[in-house]
Phi, psi and omega in degrees: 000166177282128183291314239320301243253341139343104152234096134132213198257326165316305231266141167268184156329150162263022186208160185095180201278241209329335172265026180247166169330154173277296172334274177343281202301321171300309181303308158301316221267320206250008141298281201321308183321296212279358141240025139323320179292325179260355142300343181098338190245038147274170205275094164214141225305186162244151193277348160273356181258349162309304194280341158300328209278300173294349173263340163308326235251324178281358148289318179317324206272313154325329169328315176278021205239326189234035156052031157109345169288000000 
């Protein structure tokens, strides 16, 4: 196949989301929230499914360090 799309050697593909600007990708990203929101069918936590989220979230970030404990 063809490199064309290749800009150096580190560098992906030039297309998609992911290959875009981070800003951009924020700016984007935080269309779609607002407008989920104002469509009605985004997500939104409860303080108990918050707290869940966060004690999830702080074993994960622990996780490699206690072998899954």
């Amino acid at each position: 196949m063809s490199t064309q799309g290749k800009q150096g050697s580190n560098q992906g593909s030039n297309r998609g989301f992911a290959s875009m600007d981070e800003n951009k990708q924020r700016a984007i990203a935080s269309q779609g929230g607002k407008a989920a929101h104002e469509k009605g069918s985004a997500h939104e936590f409860d303080s108990e499914e918050a707290r869940e989220a966060g004690r999830k979230g702080g074993q994960a970030s622990r996780g490699s360090n206690n072998n899954g404990r």
